[in-house]
C-alpha positions as a Markdown table, in Angstrom:
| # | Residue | x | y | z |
|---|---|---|---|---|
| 1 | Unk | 31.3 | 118.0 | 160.4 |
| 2 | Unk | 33.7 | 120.6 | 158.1 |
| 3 | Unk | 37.0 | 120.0 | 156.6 |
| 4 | Unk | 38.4 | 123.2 | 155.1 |
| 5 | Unk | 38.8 | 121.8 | 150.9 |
| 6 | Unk | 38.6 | 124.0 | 147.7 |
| 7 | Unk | 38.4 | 123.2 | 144.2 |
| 8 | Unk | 42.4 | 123.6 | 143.2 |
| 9 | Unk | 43.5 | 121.0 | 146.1 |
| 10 | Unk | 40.5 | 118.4 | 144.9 |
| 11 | Unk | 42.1 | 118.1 | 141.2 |
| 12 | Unk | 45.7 | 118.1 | 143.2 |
| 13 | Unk | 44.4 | 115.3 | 144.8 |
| 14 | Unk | 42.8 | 113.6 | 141.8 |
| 15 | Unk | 39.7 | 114.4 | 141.7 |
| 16 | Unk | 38.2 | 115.3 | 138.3 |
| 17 | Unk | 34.8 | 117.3 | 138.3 |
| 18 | Unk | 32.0 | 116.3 | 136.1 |
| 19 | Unk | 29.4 | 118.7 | 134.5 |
| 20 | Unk | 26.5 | 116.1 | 134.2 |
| 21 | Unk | 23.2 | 117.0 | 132.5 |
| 22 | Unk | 20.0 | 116.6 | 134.6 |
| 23 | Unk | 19.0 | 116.6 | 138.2 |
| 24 | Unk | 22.2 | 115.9 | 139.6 |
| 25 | Unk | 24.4 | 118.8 | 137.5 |
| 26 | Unk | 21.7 | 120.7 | 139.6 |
| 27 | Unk | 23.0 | 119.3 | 143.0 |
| 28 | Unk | 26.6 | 119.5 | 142.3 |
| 29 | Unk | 29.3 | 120.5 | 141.0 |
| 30 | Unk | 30.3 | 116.4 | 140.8 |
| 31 | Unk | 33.8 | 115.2 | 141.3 |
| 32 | Unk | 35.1 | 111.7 | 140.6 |
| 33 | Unk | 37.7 | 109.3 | 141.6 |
| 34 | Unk | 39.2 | 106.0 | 140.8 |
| 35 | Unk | 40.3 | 104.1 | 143.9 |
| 36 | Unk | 42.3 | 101.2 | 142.8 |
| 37 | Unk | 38.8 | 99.4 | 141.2 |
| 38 | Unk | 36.2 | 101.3 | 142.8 |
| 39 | Unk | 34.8 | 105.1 | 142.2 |
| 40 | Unk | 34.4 | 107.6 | 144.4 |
| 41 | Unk | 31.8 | 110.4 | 144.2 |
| 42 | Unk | 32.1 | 113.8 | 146.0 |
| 43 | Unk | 30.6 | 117.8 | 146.4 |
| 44 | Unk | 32.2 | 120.5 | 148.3 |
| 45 | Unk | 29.3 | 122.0 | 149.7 |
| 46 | Unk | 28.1 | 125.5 | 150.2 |
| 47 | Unk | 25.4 | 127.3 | 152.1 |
| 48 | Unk | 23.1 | 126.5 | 149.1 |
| 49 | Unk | 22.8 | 123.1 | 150.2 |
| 50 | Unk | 22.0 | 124.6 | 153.7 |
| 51 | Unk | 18.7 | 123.9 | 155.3 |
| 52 | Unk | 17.1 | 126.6 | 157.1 |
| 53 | Unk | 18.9 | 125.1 | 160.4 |
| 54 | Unk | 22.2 | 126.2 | 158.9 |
| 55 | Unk | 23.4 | 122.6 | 158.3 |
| 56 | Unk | 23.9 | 120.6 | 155.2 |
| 57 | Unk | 20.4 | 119.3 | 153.5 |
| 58 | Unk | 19.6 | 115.8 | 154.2 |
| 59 | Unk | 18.0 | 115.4 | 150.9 |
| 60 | Unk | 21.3 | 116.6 | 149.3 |
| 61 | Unk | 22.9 | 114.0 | 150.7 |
| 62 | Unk | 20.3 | 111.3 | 149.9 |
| 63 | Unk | 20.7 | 112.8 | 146.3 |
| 64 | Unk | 24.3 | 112.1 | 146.3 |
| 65 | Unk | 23.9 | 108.7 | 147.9 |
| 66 | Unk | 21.4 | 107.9 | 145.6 |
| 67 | Unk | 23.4 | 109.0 | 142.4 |
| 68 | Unk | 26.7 | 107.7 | 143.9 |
| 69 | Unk | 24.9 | 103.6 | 144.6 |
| 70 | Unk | 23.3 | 103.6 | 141.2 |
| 71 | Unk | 26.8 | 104.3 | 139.1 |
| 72 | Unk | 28.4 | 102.1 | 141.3 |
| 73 | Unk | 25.6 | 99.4 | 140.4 |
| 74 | Unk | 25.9 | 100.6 | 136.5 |
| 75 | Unk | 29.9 | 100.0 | 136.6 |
| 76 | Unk | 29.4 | 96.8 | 138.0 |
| 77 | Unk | 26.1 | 95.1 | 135.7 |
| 78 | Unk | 28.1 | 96.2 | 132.5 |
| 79 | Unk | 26.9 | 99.9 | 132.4 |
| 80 | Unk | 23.1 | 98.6 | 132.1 |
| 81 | Unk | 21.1 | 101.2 | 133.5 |
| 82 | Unk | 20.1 | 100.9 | 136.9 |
| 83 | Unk | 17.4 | 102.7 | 138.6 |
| 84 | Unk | 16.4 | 102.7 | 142.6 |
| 85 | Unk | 13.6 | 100.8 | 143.4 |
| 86 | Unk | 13.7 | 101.1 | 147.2 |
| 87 | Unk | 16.9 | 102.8 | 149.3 |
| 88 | Unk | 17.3 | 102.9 | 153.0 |
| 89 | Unk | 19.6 | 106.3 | 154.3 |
| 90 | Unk | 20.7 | 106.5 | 158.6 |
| 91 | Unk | 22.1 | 110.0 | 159.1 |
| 92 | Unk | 24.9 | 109.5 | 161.6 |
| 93 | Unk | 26.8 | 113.3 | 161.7 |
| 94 | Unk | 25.8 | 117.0 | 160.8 |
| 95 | Unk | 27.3 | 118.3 | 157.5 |
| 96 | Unk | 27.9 | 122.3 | 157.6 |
| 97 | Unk | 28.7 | 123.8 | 154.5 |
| 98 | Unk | 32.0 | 124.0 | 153.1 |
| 99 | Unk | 32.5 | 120.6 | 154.0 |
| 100 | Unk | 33.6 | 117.9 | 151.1 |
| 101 | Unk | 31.3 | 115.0 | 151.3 |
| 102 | Unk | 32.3 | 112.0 | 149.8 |
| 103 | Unk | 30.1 | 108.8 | 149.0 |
| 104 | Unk | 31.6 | 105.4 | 148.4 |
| 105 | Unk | 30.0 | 101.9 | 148.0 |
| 106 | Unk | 29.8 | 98.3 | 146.8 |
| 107 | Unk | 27.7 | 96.1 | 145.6 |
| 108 | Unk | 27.1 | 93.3 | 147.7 |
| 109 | Unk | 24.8 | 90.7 | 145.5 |
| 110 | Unk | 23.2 | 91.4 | 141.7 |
| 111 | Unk | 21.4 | 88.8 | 140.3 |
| 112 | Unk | 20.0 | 89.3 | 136.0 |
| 113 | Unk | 17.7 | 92.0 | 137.5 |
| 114 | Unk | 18.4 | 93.0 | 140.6 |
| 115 | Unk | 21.9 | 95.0 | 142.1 |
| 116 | Unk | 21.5 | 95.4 | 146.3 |
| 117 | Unk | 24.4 | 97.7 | 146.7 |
| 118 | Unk | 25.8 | 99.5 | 150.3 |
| 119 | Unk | 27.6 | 102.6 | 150.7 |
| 120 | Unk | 28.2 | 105.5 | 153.0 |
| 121 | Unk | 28.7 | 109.7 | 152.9 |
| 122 | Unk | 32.2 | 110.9 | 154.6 |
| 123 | Unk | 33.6 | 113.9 | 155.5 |
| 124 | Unk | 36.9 | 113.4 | 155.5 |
| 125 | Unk | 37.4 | 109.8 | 157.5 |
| 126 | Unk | 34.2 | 110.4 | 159.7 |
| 127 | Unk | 31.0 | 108.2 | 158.2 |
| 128 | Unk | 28.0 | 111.2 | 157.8 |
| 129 | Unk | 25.4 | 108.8 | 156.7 |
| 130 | Unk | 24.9 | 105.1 | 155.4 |
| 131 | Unk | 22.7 | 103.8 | 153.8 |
| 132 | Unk | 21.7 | 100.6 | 151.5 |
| 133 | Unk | 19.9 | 100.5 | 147.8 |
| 134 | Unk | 17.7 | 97.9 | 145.7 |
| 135 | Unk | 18.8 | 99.0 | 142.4 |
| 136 | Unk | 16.5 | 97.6 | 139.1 |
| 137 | Unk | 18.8 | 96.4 | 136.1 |
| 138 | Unk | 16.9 | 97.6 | 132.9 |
| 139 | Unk | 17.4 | 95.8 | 130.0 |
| 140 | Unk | 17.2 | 97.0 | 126.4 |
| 141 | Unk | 14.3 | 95.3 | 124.8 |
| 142 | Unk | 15.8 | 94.5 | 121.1 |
């Protein structure tokens, strides 16, 4: 899966990077984007997410999956943080680098502790992998 994408024609499109601190500033560059109520989060890959096969890393995308269900889950539970306790991931296409993947999602049920939340990786309209997350709601002790 590869659809030719560079930086200039992401922001042209609406897409807004996002230098994040931690793990996931280490995976990206992150871009961003508002879809009517939901967000949308995206890399353009290179061959440093390449596995020694030549294809885009698996745990990459699992990384982005997982990053991508959790602030889905925070936007919906009032920005309390939310952290994975168990998440399910089907790969479904081959990624080659230079692709733009893009993960979206919902949340399906959260109860006071709990967010269960689907989603899925695309490259461009074709699904790349699926995949479904527990998410734990923490809440600040006072």
């Amino acid at each position: 899966m590869n659809e030719s994408i560079n930086d200039p024609s992401l922001a042209m499109s609406g897409w807004k990077q996002r230098d994040l601190p931690g793990f996931v500033g280490t995976i990206g560059p992150l871009w961003t984007k508002k879809v009517g109520t939901a967000w949308r989060y995206g890399v353009l890959t290179s061959a440093r997410h390449a596995n020694p096969a030549g294809i885009v890393h698996g745990g990459f995308l699992m990384s982005l999956m997982d990053h991508a269900l959790s602030a889905i889950a925070w936007e919906h539970c009032e920005r309390k943080t939310c952290v994975t306790v168990q998440m399910d991931c089907q790969f479904v296409a081959a990624v080659h680098p230079g692709a733009f993947v893009e993960a979206r999602g919902h949340v399906v049920r959260a109860t006071a502790s709990l967010a269960f939340v689907q989603g899925a990786i695309f490259v461009g309209d074709e699904s790349v992998l699926t995949g479904s997350a527990v998410m734990k709601i923490l809440v600040p002790k006072d």
